[in-house]
C-alpha positions in Angstrom: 7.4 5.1 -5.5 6.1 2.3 -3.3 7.0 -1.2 -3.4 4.5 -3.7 -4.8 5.0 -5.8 -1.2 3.6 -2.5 1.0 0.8 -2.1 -1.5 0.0 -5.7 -1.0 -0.1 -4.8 2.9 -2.3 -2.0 2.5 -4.8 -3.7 0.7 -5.0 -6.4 3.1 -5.3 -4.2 5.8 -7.8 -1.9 4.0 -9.7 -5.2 3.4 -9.4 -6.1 6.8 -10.4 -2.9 8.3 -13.9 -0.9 8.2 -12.2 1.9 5.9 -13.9 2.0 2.5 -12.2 4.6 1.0 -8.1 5.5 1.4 -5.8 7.7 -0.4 -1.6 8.0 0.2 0.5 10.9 -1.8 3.8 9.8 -1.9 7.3 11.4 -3.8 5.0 12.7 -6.4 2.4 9.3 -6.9 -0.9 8.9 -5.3 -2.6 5.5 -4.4 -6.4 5.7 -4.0 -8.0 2.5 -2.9 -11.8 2.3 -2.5 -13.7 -0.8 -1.7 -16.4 -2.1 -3.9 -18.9 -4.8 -3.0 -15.9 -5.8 -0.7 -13.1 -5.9 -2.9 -10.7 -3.7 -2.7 -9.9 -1.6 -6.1 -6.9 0.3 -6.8 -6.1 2.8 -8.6 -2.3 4.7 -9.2 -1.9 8.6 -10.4 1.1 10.7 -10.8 0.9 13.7 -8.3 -0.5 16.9 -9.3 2.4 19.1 -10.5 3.0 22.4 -9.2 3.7 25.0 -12.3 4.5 28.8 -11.6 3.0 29.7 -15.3 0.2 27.9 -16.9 1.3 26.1 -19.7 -0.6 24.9 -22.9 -0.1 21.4 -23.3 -3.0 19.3 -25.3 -3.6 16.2 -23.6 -6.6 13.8 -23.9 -7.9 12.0 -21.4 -8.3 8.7 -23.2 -4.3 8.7 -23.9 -2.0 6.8 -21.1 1.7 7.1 -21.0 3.1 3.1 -21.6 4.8 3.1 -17.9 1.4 4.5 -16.3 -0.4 1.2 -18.4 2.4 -0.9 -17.0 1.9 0.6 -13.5 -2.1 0.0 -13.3 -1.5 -2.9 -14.8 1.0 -4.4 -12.1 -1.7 -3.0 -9.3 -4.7 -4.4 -10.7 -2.8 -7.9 -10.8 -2.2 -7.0 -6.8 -5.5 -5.6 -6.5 -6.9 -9.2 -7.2 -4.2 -11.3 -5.4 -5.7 -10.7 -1.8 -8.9 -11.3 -2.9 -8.1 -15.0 -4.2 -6.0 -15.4 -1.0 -9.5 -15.0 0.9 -11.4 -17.6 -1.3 -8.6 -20.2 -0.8 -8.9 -19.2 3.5 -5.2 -19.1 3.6 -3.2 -18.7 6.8 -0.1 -17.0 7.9 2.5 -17.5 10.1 3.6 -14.4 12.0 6.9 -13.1 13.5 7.0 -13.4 17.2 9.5 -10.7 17.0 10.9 -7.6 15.6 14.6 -9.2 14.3 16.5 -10.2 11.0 14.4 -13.2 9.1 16.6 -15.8 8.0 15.6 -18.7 5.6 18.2 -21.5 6.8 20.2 -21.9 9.4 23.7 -20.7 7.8 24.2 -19.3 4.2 25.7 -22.0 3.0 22.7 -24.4 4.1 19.1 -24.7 2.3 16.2 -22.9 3.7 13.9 -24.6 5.7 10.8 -24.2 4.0 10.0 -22.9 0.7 6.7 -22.5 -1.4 4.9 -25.9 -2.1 7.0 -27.2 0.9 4.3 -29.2 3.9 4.6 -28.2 7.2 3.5 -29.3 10.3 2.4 -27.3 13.2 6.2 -28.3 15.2 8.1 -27.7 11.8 10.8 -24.8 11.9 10.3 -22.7 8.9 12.4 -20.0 9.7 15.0 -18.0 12.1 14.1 -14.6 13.8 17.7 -13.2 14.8 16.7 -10.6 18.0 19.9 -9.0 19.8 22.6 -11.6 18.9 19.9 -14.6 19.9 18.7 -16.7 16.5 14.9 -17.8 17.5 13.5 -20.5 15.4 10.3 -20.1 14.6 7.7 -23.1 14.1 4.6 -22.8 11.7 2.1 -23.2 14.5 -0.4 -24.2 11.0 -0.4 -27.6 9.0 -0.6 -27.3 5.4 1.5 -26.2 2.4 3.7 -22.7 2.0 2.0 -20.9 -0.8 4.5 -18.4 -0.9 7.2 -16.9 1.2 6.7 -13.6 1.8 10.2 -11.5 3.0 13.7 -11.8 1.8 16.2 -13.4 3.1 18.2 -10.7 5.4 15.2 -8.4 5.8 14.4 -6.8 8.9 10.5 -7.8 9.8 8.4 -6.7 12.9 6.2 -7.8 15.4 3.3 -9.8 13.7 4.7 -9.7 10.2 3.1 -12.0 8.0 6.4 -14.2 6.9 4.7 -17.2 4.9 1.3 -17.9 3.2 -0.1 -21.4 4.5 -3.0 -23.4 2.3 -4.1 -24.9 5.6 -4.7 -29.2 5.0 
């Protein structure tokens, strides 16, 4: 199963891209986006499963199983995040760097930024750890963190968006 947050990337980079029409099978679920009138919609289905000998099993079409509701609920909620991200022309700041992301500058300090925090285009938001060297990283944007977008801890690469800036 795919994590919400890579979901979220490939709809903004289907969004972003020419591509009007995508589909990924994955450990037995299959994600079909399509955009429509430039939105991008998405739609989640278990994977076909393989039986050696038919079996009779009544099904209607109408009828969804309670986790599948929960599931295309969850993604049509995602499905219309990146779309209100466009409308309010948010910006991102990017890692420089492949490295750890850290939100402060020790564990037992607070982090630097954190959603609804203002920054300036010289503030430090964050630290990129890259082979033993901890890089801070400044928001290059003015404006106010909408929402931070990787863990504490989590290995992030090149160009990784890290926070959501509403740009003042």
């Amino acid at each position: 199963m795919l994590k919400i947050q890579e979901i979220r990337e490939m709809i903004k980079l289907i969004d972003e891209s020419t591509i009007h029409e995508f589909e990924l099978e994955q450990n037995g679920t299959s994600i079909k986006m399509k955009k429509v009138n430039g939105a991008v919609q998405v739609a989640e289905n278990p994977a076909p499963v393989q039986v050696s000998a038919p079996t009779a099993v009544p099904q209607t079409t109408s009828q969804v199983a309670p986790t599948q509701e929960k599931s295309v609920a969850a993604l049509e909620k995602v499905a219309v995040e990146p779309v209100n991200e466009k409308v309010e022309n948010l910006q991102y700041v990017t890692s420089p760097m492949v490295g750890t992301f850290y939100q402060a500058s020790s564990p037992d300090t607070p982090p630097y930024v954190q959603a609804g925090s203002k920054v300036t285009k010289d503030s430090v938001v964050c630290i990129v750890e890259a082979m033993k060297l901890f890089n801070e990283i400044e928001a290059e944007v003015e404006g106010e963190i909408v929402e931070v977008l990787v863990k504490d801890g989590q290995l992030v690469e090149y160009g990784q968006q890290l926070f959501s800036v509403r740009p003042i």
